[in-house]
Steps between C-alpha positions, in 0.01 A plus 500: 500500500626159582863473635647302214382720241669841749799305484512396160445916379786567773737243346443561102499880552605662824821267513585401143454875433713601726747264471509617088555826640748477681684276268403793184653772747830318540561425155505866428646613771881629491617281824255234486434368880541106462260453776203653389557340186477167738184641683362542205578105356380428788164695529428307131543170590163411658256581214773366293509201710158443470439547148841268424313237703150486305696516184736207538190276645261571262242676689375854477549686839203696456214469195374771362162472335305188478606151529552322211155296427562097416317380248193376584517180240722311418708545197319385157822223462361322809113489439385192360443439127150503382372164425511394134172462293512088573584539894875519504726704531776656322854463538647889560 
C-alpha cells in the first residue's frame, strides 16, 4: 500500500472519526469538556481541509472510476458543410 493512500484512510477515517466522536460525546454529555470538543475540531480539519481545497479549485482530489473520455471528433457544428451539387458550398 502506497504511503499517500495509508495516509489518506488515516485522515478521512481514523481522525475525522474520531474527532466526530469526540465532538458527539460532548454534546451529550452533562458537563461538556470544552477541550475535547477543540481536539475534536481539530482532529476534522485536515480531511476537511483537503476536500475544502479541491472543491473551491475545481478539481477532484481523488477520481473514482474512469476518466471522463473526450470526444474523439469534433463537434458536428464545426465539420465542414458538404459541398453543394454545383461545387459550392452552403452558407450554415
Amino acid at each position: 500500500m502506497k504511503w499517500l493512500t495509508l495516509w489518506q484512510l488515516i485522515r478521512d477515517i481514523l481522525l475525522t472519526g474520531t474527532g466526530i466522536a469526540l465532538i458527539v460525546s460532548q454534546i451529550g454529555a452533562k458537563d461538556p469538556s470544552s477541550t475535547l470538543i477543540v481536539a475534536g475540531l481539530a482532529l476534522t480539519v485536515p480531511a476537511a481541509a483537503t476536500h475544502a481545497a479541491g472543491v473551491l479549485s475545481g478539481s477532484p482530489g481523488t477520481q473514482h472510476g474512469p476518466p471522463p473520455s473526450s470526444p474523439s471528433s469534433p463537434p458536428p457544428s464545426s465539420l465542414p458543410s458538404p459541398p453543394s451539387s454545383d461545387g459550392s458550398r452552403e452558407a450554415a
